[in-house]
Residue, then its C-alpha position, 0 to 999 in steps of 0.5 A: x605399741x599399746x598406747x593411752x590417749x586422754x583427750x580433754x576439752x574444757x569451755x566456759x561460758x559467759x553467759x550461760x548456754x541454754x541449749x547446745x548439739x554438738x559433734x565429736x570426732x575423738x574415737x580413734x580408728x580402726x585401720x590396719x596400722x592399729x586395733x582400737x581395745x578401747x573408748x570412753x566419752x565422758x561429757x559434763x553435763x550429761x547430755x540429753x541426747x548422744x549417738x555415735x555414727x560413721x561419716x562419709x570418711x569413715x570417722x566415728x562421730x558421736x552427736x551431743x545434745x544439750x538441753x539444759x542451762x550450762x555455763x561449762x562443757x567438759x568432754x573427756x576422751x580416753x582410748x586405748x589403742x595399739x599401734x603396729x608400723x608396716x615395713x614393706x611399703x606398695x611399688x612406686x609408680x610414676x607421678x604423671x600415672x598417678x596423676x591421669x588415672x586421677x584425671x576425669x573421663x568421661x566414662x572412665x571407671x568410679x574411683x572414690x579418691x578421686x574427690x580427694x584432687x580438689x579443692x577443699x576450704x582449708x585447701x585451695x588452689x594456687x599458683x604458688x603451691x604448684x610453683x613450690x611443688x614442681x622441683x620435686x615433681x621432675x618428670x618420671x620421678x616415683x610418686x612416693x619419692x617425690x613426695x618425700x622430696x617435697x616433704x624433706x623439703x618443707x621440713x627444711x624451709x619451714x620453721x615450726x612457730x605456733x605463735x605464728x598462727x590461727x586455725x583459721x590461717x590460711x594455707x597461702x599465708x603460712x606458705x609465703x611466711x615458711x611458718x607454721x604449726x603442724x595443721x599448717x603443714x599439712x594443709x601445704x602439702x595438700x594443696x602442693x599435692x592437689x595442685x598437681x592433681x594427685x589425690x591427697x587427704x587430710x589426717x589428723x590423730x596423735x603422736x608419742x612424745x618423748x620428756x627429756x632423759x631424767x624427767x617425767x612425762x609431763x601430764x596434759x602437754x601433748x597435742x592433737x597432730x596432723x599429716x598427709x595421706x597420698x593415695x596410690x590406685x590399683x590397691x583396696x581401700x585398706x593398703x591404697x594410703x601412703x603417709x607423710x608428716x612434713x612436721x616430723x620428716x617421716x612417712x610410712x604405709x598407713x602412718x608415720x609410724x607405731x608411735x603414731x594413732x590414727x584418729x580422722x581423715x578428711x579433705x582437711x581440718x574442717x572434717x574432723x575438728x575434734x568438737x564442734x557445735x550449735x550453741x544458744x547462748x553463752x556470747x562469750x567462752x574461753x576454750x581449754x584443751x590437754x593432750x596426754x599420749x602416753x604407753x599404757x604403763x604409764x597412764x594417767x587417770x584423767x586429767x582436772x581442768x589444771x592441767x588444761x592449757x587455754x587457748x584463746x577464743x575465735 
């Protein structure tokens, strides 16, 4: 699928801000699930300073510099990108294997995953996420059909409210309540995951949605998604992630699916919030944000600060 994506953000100020850095995670990958043709930052006011690098994880980050009185910050993020599925998924090896090549030696070869089994500040580690996992983790079970157990599971038993919670809620919480958003969702999983010492990542990006029979997509309605990324050894880099998306009930071999774009990785939401910054100033701010995923053919120009939707202050 060929794939527009208009990301924008939307703060305002009170008072205004003096000086402001920030970093934005917003530029989609390039993987073997999909070709990035296209990115373009807009951000008003125009910055000062802006460079784009790579991270630890791979994203493409891009530091913004402010150094001028503002009493609002828009950034716009517009990609193009397509999107291809893989059908032949990798052999699926015992859990318990996966699990002791994850396992620290003493001596044993290097494998960067590995910082992928432990705890992270949106996951940490708990008896209960372990306790929920095990039924799908019986012994000699393939990892990627438990972990599909696991995530049938959750899609089952968990019940999607995003009334229910904050982005600073925390994973324990949304377990014991069985609801949540998406970001909910995979945190859960990971720490089921990890608990379990298998090597697990955090993934954020985007996924076509689908207006009603009849109606027209709406513009600025969609959102940011998360998922799981399970890695499996003895393959490269490229071909080691298997996905889930306990949201949605779908996997797939790099991602979910072809309706879905790739756009971070990391041990959880912390390392790829899409903006975040240092500000002097500006005590109080509203934040606004709209999503729009759309083939290309029906793409929009960018959006105006009416279709934003608000979303409340920390």
């Amino acid at each position: 699928m060929r794939l527009q994506i208009t990301h924008e953000t939307l703060y305002d100020y009170a008072p205004p801000v003096d000086v402001a850095q920030h970093i934005a995670c917003l530029q989609p990958m390039q993987s073997a699930c999909q070709d990035l043709l296209s990115h373009h930052l807009e951000v008003t006011p125009v910055p000062s300073q802006h460079k784009t690098t790579r991270d630890v994880f791979g994203n493409l980050r891009t530091f913004i510099s402010l150094q001028i009185p503002h009493n609002q910050l828009k950034v716009i993020a517009i990609s193009t990108v397509d999107t291809r599925s893989r059908t032949a998924p990798p052999d699926d090896l015992p859990w318990e294997q996966v699990r002791e090549h994850y396992r620290y030696r003493a001596g044993a070869s290097f494998d960067a995953n590995a910082q992928f089994v432990f705890p992270s500040p949106y996951v940490p580690r708990h008896a209960q996420f372990a306790d929920y996992a095990r039924p799908s983790f019986t012994p000699a079970t393939g990892l990627l059909a438990a972990c599909a157990d696991l995530m049938h599971r959750m899609h089952a038993d968990f019940t999607y409210d995003n009334e229910s919670t904050e982005i600073h809620t925390p994973a324990l919480q949304a377990l014991e309540q069985r609801k949540g958003v998406c970001q909910d969702f995979a945190h859960i999983m990971l720490a089921c995951l990890r608990s379990l010492g298998l090597a697990t990542r955090y993934v954020s990006g985007y996924l076509l949605t689908h207006p009603a029979p009849g109606t027209p997509r709406l513009i600025g309605q969609d959102a940011s998604h998360a998922w799981v990324s399970v890695a499996l050894p003895g393959l490269d880099e490229e071909n080691c992630w298997f996905d889930f998306d306990p949201t949605n009930d779908r996997r797939g071999w790099g991602t979910p699916g072809e309706d879905y774009v790739l756009l971070a990785v990391g041990r959880d939401f912390a390392d790829v919030s899409p903006i975040r910054g240092v500000l002097h100033g500006g005590a109080n701010h509203e934040l606004a944000v709209a999503v729009t995923v759309a083939p290309l053919d029906e793409s929009n120009a960018p959006l105006c600060a009416s279709h934003l939707a608000p979303i409340p202050a920390d």
